[in-house]
C-alpha positions in Angstrom: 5.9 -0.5 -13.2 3.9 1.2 -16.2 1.9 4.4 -15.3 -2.1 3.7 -15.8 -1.7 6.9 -18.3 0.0 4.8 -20.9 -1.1 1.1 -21.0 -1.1 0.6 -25.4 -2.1 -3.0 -25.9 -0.8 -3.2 -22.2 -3.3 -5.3 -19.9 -3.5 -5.8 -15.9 -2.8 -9.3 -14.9 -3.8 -8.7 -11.2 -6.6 -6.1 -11.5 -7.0 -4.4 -8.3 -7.1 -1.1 -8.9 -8.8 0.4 -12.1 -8.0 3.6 -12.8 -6.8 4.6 -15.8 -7.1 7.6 -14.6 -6.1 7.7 -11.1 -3.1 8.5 -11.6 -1.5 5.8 -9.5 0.9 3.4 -10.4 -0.1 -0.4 -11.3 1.9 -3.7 -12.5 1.0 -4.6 -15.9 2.2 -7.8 -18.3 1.8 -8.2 -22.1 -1.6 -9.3 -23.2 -2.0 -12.8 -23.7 -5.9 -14.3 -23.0 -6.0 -15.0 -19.5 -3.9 -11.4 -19.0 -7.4 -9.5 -19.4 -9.3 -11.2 -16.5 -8.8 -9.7 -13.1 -7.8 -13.0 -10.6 -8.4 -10.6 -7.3 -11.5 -8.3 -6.6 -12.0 -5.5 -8.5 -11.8 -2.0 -6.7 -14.4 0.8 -7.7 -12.9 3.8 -9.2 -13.1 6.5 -6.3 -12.4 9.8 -8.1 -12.2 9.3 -11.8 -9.5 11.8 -13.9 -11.5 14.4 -15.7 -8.3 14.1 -18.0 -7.4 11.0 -18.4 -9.3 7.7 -19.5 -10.0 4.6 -17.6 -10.7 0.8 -19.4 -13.7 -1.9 -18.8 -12.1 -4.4 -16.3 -13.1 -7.8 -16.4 -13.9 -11.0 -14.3 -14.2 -14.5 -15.4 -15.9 -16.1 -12.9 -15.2 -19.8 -14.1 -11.3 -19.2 -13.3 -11.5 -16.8 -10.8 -11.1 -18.0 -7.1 -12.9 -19.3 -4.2 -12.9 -17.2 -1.2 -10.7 -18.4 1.4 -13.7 -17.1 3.9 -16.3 -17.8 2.8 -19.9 -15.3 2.9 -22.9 -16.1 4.3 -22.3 -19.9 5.3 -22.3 -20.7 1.5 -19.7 -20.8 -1.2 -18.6 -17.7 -2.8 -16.3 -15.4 -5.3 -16.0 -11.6 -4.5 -15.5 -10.5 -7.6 -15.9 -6.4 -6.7 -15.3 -4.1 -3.8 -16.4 0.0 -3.5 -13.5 2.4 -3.2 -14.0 2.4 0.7 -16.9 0.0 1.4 -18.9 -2.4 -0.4 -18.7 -5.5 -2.0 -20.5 -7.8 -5.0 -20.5 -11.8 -4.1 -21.2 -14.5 -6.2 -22.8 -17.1 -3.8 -23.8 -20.9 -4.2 -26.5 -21.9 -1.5 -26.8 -25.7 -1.0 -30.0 -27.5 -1.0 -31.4 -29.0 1.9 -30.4 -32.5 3.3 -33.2 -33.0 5.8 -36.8 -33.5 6.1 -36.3 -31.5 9.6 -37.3 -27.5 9.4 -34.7 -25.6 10.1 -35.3 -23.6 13.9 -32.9 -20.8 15.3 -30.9 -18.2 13.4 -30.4 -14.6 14.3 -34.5 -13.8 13.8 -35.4 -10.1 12.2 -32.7 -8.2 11.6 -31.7 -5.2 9.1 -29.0 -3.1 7.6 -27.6 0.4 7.5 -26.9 0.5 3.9 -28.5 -0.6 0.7 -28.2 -3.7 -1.0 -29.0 -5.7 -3.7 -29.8 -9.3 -5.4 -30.1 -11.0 -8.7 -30.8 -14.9 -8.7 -28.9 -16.7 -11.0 -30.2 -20.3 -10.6 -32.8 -21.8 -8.1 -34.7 -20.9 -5.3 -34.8 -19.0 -1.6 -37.2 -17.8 0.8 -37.5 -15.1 2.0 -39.6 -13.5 5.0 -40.5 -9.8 5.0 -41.9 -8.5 8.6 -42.8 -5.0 8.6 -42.9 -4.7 12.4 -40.4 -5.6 14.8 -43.3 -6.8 16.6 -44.6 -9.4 14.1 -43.4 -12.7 13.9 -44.6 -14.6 10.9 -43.6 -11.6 8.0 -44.9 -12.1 4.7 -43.4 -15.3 2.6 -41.9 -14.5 -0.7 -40.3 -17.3 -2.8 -37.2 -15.8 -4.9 -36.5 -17.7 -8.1 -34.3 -18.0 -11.1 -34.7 -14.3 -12.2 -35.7 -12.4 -9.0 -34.9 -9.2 -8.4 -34.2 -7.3 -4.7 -33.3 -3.8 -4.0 -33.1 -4.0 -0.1 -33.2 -0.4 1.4 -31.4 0.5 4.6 -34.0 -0.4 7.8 -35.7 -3.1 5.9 -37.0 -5.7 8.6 -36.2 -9.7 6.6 -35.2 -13.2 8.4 -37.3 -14.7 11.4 -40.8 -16.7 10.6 -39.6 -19.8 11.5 -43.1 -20.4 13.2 -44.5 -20.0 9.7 -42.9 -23.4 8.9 -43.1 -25.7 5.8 -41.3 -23.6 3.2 -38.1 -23.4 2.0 -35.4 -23.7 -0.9 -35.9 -26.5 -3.4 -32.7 -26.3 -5.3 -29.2 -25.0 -5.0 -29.6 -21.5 -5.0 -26.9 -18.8 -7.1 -26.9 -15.6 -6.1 -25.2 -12.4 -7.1 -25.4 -9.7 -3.9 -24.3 -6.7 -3.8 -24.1 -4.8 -0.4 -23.3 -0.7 -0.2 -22.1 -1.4 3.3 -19.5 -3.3 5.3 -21.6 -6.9 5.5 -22.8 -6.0 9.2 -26.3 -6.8 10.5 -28.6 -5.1 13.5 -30.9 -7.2 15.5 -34.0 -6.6 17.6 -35.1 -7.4 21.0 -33.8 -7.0 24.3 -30.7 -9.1 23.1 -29.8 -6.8 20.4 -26.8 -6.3 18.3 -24.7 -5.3 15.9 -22.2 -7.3 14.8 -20.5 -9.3 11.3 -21.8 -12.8 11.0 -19.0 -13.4 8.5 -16.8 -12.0 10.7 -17.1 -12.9 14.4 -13.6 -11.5 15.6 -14.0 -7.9 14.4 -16.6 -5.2 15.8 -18.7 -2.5 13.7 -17.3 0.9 13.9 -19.4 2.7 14.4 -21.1 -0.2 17.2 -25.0 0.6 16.9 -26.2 -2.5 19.0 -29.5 -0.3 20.4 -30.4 1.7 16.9 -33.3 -0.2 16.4 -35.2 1.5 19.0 -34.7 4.8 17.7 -35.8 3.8 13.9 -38.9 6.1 12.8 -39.6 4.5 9.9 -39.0 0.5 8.5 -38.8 0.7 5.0 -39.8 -2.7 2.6 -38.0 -4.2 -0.5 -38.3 -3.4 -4.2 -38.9 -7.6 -5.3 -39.5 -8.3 -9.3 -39.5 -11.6 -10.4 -38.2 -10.7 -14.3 -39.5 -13.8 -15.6 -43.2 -13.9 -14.5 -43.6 -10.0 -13.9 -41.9 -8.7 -17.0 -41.9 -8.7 -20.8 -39.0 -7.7 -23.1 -39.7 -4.3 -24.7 -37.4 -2.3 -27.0 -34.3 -0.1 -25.6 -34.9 3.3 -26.3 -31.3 4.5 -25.7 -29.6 1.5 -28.3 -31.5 0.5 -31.4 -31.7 -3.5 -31.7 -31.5 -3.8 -27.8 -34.4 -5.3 -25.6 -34.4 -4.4 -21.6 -36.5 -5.2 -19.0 -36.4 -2.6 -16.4 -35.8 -3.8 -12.7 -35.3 -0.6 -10.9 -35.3 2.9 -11.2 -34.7 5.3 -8.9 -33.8 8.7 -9.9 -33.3 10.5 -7.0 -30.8 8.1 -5.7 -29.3 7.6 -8.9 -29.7 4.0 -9.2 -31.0 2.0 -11.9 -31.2 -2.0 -12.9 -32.3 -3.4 -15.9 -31.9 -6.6 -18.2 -30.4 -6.3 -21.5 -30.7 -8.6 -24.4 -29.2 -8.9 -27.7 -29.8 -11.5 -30.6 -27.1 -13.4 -32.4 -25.7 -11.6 -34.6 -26.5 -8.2 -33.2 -24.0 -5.5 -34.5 -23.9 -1.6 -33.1 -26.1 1.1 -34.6 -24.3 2.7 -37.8 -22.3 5.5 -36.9 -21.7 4.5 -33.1 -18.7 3.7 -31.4 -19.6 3.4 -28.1 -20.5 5.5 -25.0 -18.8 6.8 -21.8 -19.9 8.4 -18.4 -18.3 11.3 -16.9 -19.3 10.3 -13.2 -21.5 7.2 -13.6 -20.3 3.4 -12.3 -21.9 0.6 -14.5 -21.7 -3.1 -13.5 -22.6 -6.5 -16.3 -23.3 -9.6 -15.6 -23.5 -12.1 -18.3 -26.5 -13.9 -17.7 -26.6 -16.1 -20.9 -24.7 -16.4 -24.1 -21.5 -14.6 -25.4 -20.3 -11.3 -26.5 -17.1 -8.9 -27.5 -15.7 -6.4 -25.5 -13.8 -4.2 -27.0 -10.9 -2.3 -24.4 -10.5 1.2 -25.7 -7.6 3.5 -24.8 -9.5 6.9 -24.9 -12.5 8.2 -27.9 -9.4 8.2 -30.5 -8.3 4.9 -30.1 -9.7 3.3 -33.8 -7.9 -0.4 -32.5 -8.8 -1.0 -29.3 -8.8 -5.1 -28.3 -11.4 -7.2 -28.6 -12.2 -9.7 -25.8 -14.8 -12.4 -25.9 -16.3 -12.9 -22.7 -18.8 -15.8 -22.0 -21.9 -16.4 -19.6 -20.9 -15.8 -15.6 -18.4 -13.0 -16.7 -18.8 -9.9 -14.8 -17.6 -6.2 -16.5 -17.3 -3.2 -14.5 -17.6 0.0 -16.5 -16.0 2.8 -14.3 -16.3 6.7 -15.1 -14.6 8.1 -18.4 -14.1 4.5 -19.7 -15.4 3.3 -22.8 -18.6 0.9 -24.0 -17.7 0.8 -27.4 -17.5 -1.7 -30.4 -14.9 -2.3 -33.1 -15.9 -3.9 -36.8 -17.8 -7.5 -36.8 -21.2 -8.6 -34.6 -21.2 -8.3 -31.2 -22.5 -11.8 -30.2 -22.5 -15.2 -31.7 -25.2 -17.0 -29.8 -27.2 -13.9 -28.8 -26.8 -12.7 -25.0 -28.7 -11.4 -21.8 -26.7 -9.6 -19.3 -27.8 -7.6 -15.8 -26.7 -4.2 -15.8 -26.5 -1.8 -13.2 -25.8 1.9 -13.0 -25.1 4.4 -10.2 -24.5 8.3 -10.2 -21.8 8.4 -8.2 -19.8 5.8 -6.3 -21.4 2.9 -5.8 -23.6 4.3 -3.7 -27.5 5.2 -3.9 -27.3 8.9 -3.6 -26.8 12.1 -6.0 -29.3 11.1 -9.0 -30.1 11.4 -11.6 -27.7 9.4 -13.4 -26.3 11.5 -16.7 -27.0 10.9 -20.1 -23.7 9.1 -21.8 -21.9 10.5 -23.8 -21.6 9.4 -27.3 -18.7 8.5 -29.6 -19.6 8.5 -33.4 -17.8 6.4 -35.4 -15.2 7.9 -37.9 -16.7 8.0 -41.4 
């Protein structure tokens, strides 16, 4: 057992916990290649150390495993899990086998906590009622691209009377809900209750909180492809974004990054940290280095080359830095999302990072 206070050129096998600075205790092996990748879920930092320093922990997706129970009646990987609630799933929806329209399902329903979506690969639709009284909600096809921030009380599923539309290809989803996977319906049948989970009940149980809902509220949808150009990054010099999300008072932000081959750091910059921020990346295309630094001092940290469909969670008082050579060989586009505190919406605006210069 190695204290997460002193892990030199130490790496986690079995990343569970990050926490460089938590304090606790963790089992760590030597570095080897596969050593770096986490092979269970990753847990949120919940309080970082203001005195010590945390690392970047990293998922392959390619190796890492299948969920034994599997999310939303389609394949998936949880690759990342909040400090108390919360959860990021990589999801593969099939296509469909039949000519026959699909009838049935749980109808409208909603959720008590935020969430979010990137598609990967494909297609899904979606329907959007803004009354519980309204059965044929507005019809939004998500693609390769598409961006959702779902608030909490936003009204989606049901419109089967619409008919005629649905996925064309195998859809690949990354999904991140705030809350613990439970769903409210409507009606005089309502409920609340895990579809994932049949055996276990929702503490708290809110089976009638639909009638006492003042307001419903309506998703944030950007498709980044036909919506959005590339502009330049105004925060890292050589960087392109295209900006997804932004909302300051909850202290959540979403944007795309991009990077061409050969892209190397800004001269004089080592890399940046957050005293309370949570950053996730997704590696949406191409290749990069990730350099693992021990704390602002360390000159050799270790460079790790991820590829596309690896996932990097950047908890607080860790380091996004860069050691000598180009970042990227083929170029790369990554998601990246930020939150304040937790990850939570709640407590904007995020901070400024801090950065490190580069000893000269």
């Amino acid at each position: 057992m190695v204290t997460t206070t002193s892990f030199r050129k130490i790496r986690l096998a079995g990343l569970v916990v990050v926490g460089a600075a938590l304090g606790a205790s963790c089992t760590f092996a030597e570095s080897t290649a596969e050593s770096v990748f986490a092979t269970e879920p990753i847990i949120a930092t919940a309080t970082p150390d203001p005195n010590g320093w945390a690392q970047l922990a990293i998922v392959d997706l390619e190796s890492f495993p299948w969920d034994t129970q599997p999310r939303f009646h389609s394949r998936t990987k949880t690759i990342f899990k909040g400090a108390d609630v919360g959860q990021l799933v990589y999801c593969i929806f099939p296509p469909t086998w039949s000519t026959e329209m699909f009838r049935g399902g749980m109808g409208a329903h909603y959720h008590a906590y935020w969430e979010w979506g990137y598609t990967l690969k494909g297609d899904s639709t979606l329907t959007e009622p803004v009354s519980p009284n309204q059965k044929n909600g507005m019809f939004y096809r998500k693609r390769e691209g598409g961006w959702l921030t779902r608030p909490p009380y936003s009204l989606h599923g049901g419109g089967w009377a619409t008919g005629g539309k649905r996925g064309q290809l195998p859809y690949h989803l990354l999904l991140w809900e705030e809350g613990d996977g439970s769903v409210i319906t409507l009606g005089p049948k309502a409920d609340h209750f895990f579809p994932d989970w049949p055996d276990q009940t929702p503490d708290p149980y809110l089976p009638d909180d639909w009638q006492s809902v003042k307001g419903w509220t309506r998703p944030w949808l950007v498709d980044s492809q036909q919506d959005l150009e590339w502009e330049d990054d105004s925060q890292v010099a050589g960087r392109l974004v295209k900006w997804l999300d932004d909302d300051m008072e909850s202290g959540f932000r979403s944007q795309l990054v991009k990077i061409p081959p050969g892209w190397t750091p800004p001269e004089g910059m080592k890399g940046s940290y957050f005293e309370n921020a949570h950053r996730m990346r997704y590696l949406i295309y191409g290749d990069m280095k990730v350099w693992l630094f021990d704390g602002p001092d360390d000159d050799d940290p270790q460079a790790v080359s991820v590829d596309q469909d690896s996932f990097i969670y950047q908890p607080p008082r860790s380091i996004w830095g860069y050691g000598s050579g180009s970042v990227s060989e083929k170029g790369a586009i990554w998601l990246e999302v930020t939150y304040a505190h937790g990850v939570k919406h709640g407590k904007g605006p995020i901070e400024e990072p801090t950065i490190i210069e580069a000893n000269r």
